[in-house]
BANU-385785 format. One line per 3 residues: number of its first residue (from 1); their letters; for each residue z, x, y of N, C-alpha, C. Coordinates in steps of 0.001 Angstrom, whole numbers. Atoms other than C-alpha are relative to their C-alpha. Example, Ala and Ser with C-alpha at 12.3 -4.5 7.8 and 13.67 -1.06 7.14 Angstrom:
BEGIN
1	AS	0:890:-1190:7800:12300:-4500:0:900:1200  -60:-820:-1190:7140:13670:-1060:730:-770:1090
//
This chain:
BEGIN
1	XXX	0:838:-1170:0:0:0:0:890:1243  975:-814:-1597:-1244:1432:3479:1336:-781:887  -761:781:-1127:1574:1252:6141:-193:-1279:919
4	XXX	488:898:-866:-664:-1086:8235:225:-1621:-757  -246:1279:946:-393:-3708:5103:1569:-380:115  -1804:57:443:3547:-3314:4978:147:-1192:1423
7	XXX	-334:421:-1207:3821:-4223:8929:-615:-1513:149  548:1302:-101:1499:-7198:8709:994:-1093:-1345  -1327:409:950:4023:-8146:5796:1083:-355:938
10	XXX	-1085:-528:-683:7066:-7632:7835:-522:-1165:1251  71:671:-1284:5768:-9372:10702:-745:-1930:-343  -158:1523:1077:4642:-12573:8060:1188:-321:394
13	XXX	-1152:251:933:8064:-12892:7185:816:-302:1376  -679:87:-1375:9507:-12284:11180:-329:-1652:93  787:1897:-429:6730:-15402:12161:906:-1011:-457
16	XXX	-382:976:768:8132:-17367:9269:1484:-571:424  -1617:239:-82:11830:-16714:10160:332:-450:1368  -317:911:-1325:11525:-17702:13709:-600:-1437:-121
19	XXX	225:1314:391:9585:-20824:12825:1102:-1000:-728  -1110:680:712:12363:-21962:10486:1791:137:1090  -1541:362:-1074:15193:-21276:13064:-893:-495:1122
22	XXX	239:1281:-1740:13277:-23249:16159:-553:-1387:-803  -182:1377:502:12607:-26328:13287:1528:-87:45  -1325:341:421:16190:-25968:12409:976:-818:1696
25	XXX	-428:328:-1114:17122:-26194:15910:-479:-1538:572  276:1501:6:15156:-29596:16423:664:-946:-793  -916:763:1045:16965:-30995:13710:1108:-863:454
28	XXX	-1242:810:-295:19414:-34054:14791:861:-167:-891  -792:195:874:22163:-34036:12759:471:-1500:92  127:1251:629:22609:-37397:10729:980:-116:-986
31	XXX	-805:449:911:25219:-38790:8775:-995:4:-1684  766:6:1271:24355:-38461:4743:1140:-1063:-948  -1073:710:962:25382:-41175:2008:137:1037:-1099
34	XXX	-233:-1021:1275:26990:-39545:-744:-462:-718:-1078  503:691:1481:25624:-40369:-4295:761:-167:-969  -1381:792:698:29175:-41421:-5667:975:85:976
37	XXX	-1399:62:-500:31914:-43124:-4399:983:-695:-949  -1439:-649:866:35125:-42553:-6076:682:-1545:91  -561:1365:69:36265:-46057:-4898:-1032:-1134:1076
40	XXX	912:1427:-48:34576:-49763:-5150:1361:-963:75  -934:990:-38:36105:-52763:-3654:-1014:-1172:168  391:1155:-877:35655:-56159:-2947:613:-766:696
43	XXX	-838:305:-910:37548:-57404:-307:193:-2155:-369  -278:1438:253:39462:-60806:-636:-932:-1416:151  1455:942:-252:36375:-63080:492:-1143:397:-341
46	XXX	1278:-403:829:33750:-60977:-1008:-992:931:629  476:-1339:-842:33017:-58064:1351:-440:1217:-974  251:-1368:233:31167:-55185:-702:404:1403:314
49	XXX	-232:-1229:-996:32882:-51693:-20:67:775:-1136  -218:-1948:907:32254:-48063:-1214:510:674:938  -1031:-366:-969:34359:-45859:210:157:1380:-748
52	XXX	-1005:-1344:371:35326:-41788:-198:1197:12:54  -1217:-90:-323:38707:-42508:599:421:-1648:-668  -960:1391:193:41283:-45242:-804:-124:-744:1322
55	XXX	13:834:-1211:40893:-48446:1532:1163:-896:-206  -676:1228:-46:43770:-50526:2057:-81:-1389:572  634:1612:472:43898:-54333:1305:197:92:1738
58	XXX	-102:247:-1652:44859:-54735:5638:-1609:391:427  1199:-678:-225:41895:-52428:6300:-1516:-736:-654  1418:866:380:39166:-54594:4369:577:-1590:541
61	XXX	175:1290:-595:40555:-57796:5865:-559:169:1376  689:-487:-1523:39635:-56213:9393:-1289:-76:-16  1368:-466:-15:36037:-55360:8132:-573:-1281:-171
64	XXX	-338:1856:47:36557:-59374:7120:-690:-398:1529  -229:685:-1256:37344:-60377:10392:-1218:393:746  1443:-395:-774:34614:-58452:12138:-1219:-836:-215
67	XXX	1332:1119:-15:31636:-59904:10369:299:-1056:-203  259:1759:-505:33077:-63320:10150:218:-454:1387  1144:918:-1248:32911:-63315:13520:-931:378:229
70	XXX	1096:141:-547:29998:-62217:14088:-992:-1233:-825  547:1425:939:28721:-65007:11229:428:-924:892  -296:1448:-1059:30561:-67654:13571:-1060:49:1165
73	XXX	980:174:-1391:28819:-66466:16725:-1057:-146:37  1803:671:561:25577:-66239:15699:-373:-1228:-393  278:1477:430:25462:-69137:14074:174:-957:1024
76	XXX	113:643:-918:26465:-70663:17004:-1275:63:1030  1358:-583:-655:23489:-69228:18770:-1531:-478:-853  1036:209:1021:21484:-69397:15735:-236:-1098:-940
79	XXX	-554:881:1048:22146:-72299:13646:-403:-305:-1282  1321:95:1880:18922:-72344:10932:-123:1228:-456  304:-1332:882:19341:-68980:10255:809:254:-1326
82	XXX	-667:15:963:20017:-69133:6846:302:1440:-759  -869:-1384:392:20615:-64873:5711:796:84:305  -605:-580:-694:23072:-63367:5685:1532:-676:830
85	XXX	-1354:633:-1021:25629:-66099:6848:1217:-43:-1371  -703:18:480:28051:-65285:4386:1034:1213:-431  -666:-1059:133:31114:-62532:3676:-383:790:-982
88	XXX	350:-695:1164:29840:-61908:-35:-1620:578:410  1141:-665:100:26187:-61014:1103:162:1302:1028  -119:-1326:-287:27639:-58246:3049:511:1278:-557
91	XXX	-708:-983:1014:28040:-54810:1643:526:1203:1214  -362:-580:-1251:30015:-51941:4030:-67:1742:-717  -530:-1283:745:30210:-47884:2984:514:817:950
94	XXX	-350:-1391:-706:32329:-45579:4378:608:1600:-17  307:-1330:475:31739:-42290:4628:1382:745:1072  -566:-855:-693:33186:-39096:6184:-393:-468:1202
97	XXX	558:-32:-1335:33224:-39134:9658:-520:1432:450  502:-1085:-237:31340:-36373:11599:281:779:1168  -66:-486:-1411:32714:-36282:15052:1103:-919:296
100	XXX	-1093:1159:-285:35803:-37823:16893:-304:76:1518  -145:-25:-1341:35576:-39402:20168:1048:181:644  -594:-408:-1127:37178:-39259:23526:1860:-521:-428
103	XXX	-1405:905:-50:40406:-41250:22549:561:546:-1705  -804:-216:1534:40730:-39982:18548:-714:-284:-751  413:1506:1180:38558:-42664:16858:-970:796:-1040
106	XXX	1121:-1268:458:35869:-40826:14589:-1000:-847:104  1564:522:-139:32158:-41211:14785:-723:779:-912  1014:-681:425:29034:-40327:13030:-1090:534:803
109	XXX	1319:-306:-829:25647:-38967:14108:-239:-684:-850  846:684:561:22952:-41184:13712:-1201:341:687  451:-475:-637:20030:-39413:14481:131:810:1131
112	XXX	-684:-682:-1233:21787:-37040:16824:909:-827:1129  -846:917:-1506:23606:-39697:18885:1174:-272:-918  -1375:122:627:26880:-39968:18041:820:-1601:-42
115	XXX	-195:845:474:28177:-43420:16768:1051:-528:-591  -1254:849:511:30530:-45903:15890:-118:-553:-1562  591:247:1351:28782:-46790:12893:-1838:-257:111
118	XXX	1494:290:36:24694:-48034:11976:62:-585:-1453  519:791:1156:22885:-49683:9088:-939:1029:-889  1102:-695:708:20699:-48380:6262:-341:-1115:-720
121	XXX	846:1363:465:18471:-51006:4267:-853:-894:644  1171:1039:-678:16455:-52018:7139:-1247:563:-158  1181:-411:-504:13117:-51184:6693:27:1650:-376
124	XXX	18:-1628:175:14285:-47345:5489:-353:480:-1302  161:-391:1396:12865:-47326:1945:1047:228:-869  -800:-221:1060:16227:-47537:423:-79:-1114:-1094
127	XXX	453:1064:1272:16405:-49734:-2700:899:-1107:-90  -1082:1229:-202:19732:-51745:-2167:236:-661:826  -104:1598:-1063:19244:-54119:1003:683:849:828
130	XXX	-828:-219:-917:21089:-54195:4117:1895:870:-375  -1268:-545:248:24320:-52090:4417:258:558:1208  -699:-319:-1219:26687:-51219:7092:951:923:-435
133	XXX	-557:-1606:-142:27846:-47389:7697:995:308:554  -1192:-263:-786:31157:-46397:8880:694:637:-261  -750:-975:493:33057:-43737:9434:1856:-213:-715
136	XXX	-1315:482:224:36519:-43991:7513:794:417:893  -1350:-976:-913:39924:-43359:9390:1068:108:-923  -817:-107:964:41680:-42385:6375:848:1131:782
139	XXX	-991:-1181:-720:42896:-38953:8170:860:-417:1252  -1171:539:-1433:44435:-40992:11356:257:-1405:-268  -694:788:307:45984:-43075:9045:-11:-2043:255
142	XXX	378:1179:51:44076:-46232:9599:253:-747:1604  -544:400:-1435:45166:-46453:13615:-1067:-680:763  627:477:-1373:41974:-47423:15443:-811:-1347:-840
145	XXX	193:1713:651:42008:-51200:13997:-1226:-582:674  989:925:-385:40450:-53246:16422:-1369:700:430  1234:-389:-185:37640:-50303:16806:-796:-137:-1498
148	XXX	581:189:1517:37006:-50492:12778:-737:-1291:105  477:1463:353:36521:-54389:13046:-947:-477:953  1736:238:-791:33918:-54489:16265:-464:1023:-293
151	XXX	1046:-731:107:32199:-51731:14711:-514:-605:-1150  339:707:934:32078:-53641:11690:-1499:-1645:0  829:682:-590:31160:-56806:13506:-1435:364:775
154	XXX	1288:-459:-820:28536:-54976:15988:-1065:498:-1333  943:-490:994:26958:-53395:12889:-687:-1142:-731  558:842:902:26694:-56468:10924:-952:-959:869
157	XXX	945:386:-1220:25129:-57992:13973:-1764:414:-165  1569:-1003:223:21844:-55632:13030:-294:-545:-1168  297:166:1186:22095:-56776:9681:-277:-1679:218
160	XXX	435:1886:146:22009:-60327:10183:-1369:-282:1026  1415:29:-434:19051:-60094:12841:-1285:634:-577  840:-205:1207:16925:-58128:10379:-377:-1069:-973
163	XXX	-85:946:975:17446:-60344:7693:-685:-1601:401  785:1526:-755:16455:-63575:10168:-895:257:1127  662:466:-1413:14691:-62917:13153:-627:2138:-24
166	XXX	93:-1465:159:12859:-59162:13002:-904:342:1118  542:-319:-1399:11082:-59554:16468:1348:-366:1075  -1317:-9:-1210:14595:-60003:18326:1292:723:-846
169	XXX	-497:-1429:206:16048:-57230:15783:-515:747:883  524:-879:-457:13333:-55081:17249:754:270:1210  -717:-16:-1742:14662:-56237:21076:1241:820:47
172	XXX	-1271:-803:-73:17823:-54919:20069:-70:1419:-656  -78:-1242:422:17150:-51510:19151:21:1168:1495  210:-1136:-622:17128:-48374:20888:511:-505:1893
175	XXX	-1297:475:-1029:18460:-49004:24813:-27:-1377:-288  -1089:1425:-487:19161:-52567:24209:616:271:-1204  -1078:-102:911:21407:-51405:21369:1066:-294:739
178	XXX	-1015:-145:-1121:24086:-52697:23531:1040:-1476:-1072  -1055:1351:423:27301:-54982:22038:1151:-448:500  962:1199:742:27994:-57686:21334:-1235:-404:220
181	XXX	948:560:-178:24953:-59203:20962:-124:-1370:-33  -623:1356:-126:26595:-62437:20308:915:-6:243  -1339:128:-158:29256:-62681:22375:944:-1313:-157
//
């Protein structure tokens, strides 16, 4: 091999390695589901939950309370929308959290924006339907209640306009992500 071959080598391999650190750098960091969770519930009315962490029975009546109201309000708004208006057709998972806000509470990234929770099953090629993402608060001992249960509610909010109405889902995406959406 001829020095001149080595350097054009060498300078391959440079190219390559700065290309892969300025993709890496574009990269939004995103919450990931895990592919087992250790604990399955179903909450006293029929709430779906996977969960990395033990959930206590208080803690799934909250996630309760959230989407049945947002099932009341809507429906008040909505009244023929028949998805989705029930506790058992919702399923919830919560994961690690990835980030804690200003006050304690934890958040995820979702697409680089940092979050109270989001959905997966709309429209994302997963195989099991609607589902609502949330970070657990197993490490601060279950304290930020009434933020668990409107993140619950606000999330399931996405899920129930998917499911019925998918040109006034759309409206609500991206800046009009704004909640409630049924107040």
């Amino acid at each position: 091999m001829t020095l001149l071959y080595i350097i054009r080598i060498a300078c391959a391999f440079v190219a390559v390695a700065i290309f892969l650190i300025r993709w890496a750098r574009t990269r939004k960091p995103s919450f990931v589901i895990p592919e087992i969770f250790e604990y399955h519930y179903t909450s006293p009315n029929g709430v779906k939950i996977m969960s990395v962490v033990p959930v206590p029975d208080y803690v799934m009546l909250l996630i309760e309370n959230g989407i049945g109201t947002q099932i009341w309000k809507s429906y008040l708004q909505h009244p023929k929308w028949a998805r989705f208006d029930r506790l058992p057709d919702y399923g919830v998972i919560l994961i690690e959290p990835m980030a804690t806000n200003q006050d304690g509470s934890p958040a995820i990234f979702v697409k680089g924006i940092q979050a109270a929770g989001t959905c997966i099953g709309l429209n994302d090629g997963r195989p099991y339907g609607p589902k609502i993402v949330l970070p657990h608060q197993f490490d601060t001992n279950w304290n930020f209640q009434s933020y668990l249960q409107e993140s619950a509610r606000h999330e399931s909010e996405h899920v129930r306009l998917w499911t019925n109405d998918r040109e006034l889902f759309n409206h609500y995406t991206g800046e009009n992500d704004v909640h409630p959406i049924f107040p």
